[in-house]
MARSE-731666 format. One record per atom (N, C-alpha, C): residue number from 1; atom name; z, y, x. Coordinates in steps of 0.001 Angstrom, whole numbers, plus 500000, padded with zeros to 6 digits. Layout:
<rodos>
{rodo NUM, CA, {Z, Y, X}}
...
</rodos>
This chain:
<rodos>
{rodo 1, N, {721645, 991607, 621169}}
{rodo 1, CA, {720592, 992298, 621880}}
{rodo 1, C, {719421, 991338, 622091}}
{rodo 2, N, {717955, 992049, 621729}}
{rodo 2, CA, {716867, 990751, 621777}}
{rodo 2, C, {716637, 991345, 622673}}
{rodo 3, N, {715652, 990192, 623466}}
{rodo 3, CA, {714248, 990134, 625046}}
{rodo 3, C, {713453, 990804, 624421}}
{rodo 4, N, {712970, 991190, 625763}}
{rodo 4, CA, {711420, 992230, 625466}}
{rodo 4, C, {710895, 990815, 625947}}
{rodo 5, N, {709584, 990951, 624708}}
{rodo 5, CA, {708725, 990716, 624803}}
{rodo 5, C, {708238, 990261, 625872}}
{rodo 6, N, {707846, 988894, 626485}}
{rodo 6, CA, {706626, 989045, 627766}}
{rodo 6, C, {704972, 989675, 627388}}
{rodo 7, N, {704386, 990890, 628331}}
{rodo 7, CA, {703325, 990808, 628008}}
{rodo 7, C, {702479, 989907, 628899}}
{rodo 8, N, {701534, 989095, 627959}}
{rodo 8, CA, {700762, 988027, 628909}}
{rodo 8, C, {699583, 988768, 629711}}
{rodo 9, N, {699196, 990380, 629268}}
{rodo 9, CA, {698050, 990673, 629719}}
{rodo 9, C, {698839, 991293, 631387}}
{rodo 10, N, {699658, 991486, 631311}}
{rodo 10, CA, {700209, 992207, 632837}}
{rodo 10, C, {700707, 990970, 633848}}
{rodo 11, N, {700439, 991684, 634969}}
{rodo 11, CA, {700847, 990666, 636213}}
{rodo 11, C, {702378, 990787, 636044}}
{rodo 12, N, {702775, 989464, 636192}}
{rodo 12, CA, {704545, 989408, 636689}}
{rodo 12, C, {705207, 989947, 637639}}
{rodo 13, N, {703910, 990274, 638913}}
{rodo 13, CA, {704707, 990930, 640155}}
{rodo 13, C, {704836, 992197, 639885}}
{rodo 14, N, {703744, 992847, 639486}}
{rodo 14, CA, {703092, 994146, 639849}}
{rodo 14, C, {703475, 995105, 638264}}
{rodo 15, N, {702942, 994383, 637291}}
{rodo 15, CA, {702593, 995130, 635747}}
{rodo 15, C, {701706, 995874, 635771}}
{rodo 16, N, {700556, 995271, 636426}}
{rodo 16, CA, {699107, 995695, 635781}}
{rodo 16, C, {698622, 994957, 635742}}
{rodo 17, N, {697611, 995072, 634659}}
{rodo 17, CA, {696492, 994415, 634090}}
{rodo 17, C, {696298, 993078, 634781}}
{rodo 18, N, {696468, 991642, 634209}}
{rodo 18, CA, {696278, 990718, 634694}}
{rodo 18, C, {694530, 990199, 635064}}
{rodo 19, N, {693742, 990991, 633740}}
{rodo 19, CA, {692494, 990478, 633644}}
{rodo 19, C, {692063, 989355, 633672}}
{rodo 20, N, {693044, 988707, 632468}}
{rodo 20, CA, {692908, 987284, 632304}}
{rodo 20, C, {691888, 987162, 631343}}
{rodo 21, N, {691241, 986318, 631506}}
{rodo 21, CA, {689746, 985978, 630801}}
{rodo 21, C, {690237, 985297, 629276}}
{rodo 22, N, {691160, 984475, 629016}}
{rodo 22, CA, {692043, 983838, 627702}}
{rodo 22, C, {692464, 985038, 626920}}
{rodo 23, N, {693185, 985833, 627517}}
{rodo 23, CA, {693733, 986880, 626848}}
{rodo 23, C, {692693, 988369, 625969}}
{rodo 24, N, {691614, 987951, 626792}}
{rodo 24, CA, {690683, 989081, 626121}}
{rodo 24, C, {689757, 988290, 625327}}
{rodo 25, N, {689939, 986980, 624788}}
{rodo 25, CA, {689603, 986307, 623960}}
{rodo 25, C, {687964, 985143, 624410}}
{rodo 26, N, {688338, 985523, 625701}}
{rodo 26, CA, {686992, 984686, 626916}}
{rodo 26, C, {687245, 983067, 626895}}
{rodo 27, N, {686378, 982756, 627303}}
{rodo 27, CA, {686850, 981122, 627738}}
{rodo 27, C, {687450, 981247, 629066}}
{rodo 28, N, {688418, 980638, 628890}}
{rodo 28, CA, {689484, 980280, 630247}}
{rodo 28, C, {688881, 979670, 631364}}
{rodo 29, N, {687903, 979244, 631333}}
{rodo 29, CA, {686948, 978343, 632362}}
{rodo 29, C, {686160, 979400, 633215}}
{rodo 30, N, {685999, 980603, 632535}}
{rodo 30, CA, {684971, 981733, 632845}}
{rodo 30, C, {686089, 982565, 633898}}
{rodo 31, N, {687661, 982887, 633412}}
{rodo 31, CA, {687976, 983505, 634337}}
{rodo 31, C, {688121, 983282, 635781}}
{rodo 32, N, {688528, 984641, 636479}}
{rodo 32, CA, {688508, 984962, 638101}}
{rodo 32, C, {689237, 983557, 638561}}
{rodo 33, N, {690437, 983656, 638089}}
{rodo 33, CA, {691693, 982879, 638770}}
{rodo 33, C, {690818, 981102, 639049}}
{rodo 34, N, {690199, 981008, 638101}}
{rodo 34, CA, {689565, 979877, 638157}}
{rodo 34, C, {689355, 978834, 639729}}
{rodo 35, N, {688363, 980173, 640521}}
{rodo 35, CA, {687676, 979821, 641487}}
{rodo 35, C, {688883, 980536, 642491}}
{rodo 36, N, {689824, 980471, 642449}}
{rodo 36, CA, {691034, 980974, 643458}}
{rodo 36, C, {691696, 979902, 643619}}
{rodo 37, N, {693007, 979949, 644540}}
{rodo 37, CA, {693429, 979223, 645168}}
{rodo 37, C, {694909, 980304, 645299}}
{rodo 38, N, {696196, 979581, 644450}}
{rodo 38, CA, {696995, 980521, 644632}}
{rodo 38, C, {697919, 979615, 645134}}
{rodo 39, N, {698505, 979815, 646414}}
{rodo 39, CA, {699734, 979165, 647387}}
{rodo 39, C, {701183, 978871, 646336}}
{rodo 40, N, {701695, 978194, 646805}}
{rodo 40, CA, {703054, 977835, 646194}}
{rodo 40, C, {704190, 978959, 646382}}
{rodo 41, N, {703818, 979698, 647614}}
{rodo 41, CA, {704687, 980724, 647917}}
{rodo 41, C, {704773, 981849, 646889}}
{rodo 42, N, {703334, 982068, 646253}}
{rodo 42, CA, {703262, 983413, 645508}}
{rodo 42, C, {703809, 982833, 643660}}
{rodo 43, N, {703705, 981762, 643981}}
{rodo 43, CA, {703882, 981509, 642409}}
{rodo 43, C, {705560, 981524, 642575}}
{rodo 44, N, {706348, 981136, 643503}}
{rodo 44, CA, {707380, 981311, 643560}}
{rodo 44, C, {708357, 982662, 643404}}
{rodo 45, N, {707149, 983645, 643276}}
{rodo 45, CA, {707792, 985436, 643595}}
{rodo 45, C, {707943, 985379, 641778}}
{rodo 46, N, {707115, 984840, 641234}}
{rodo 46, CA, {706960, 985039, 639662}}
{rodo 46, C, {708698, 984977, 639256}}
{rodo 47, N, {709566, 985916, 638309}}
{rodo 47, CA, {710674, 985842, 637498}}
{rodo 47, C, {710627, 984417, 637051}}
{rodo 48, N, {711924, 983929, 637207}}
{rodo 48, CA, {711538, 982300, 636146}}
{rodo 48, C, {711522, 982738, 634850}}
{rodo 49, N, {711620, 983960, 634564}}
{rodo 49, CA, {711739, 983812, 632522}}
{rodo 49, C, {710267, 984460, 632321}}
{rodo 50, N, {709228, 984604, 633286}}
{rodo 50, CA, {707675, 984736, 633009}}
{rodo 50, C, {706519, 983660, 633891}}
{rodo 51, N, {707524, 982699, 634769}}
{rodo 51, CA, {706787, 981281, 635164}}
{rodo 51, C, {706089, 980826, 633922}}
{rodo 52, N, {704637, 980590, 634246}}
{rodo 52, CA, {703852, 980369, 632863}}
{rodo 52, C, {703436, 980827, 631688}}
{rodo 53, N, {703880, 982130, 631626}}
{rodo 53, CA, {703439, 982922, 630678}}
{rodo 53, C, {702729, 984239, 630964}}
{rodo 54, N, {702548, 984866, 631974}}
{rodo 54, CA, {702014, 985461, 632191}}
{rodo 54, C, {701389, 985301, 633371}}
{rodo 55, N, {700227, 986043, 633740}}
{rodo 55, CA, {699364, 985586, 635300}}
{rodo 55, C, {699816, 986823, 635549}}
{rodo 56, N, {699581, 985869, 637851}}
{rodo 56, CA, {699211, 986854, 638240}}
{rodo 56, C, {697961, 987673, 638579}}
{rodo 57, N, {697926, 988431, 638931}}
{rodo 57, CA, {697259, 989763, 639135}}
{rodo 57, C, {695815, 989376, 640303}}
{rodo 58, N, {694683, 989831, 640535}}
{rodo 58, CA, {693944, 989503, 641282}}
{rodo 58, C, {694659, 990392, 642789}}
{rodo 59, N, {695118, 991793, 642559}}
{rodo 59, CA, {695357, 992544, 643358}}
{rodo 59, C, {696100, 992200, 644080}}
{rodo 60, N, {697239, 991516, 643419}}
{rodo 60, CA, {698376, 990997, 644248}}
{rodo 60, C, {698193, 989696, 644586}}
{rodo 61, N, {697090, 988619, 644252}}
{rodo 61, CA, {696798, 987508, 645265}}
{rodo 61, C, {696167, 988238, 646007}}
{rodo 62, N, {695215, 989020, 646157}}
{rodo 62, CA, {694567, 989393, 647307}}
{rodo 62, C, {695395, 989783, 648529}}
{rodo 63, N, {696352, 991112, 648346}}
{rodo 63, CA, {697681, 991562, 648911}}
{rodo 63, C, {698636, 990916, 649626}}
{rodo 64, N, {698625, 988970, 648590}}
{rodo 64, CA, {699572, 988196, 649565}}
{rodo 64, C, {698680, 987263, 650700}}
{rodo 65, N, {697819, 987414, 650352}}
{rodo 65, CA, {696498, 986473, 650900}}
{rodo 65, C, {696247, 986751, 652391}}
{rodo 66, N, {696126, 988543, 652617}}
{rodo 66, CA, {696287, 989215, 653696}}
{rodo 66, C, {697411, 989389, 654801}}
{rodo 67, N, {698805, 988820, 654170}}
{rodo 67, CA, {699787, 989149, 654533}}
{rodo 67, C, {699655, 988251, 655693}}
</rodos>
């Protein structure tokens, strides 16, 4: 039995649209995440078999940001 696929364009928490600036063929310097600040806590919610391969989501840093 094979793995699905990671998709890199979806958030790991959520599975929507990451709106990663690399992935839509942008310079990586240009994207959102850039000028953010994401806590150790939220990177910790990430699956370990999509740690680093896929981003998260603006919606859901915002979401944990508030918490």
């Amino acid at each position: 039995m094979s793995e699905k696929p990671i998709d890199r364009t979806r958030c790991p928490l959520c599975g929507r649209p990451n709106d990663c600036a690399r992935d839509k063929g942008q310079n990586e310097k240009d994207c959102w995440c850039v000028f953010e600040t994401f806590p150790a806590e939220i990177l910790e919610l990430v699956p370990e078999e999509k740690k680093g391969k896929a981003c998260i989501c603006r919606t859901c840093l915002q979401r944990f940001q508030q918490r």
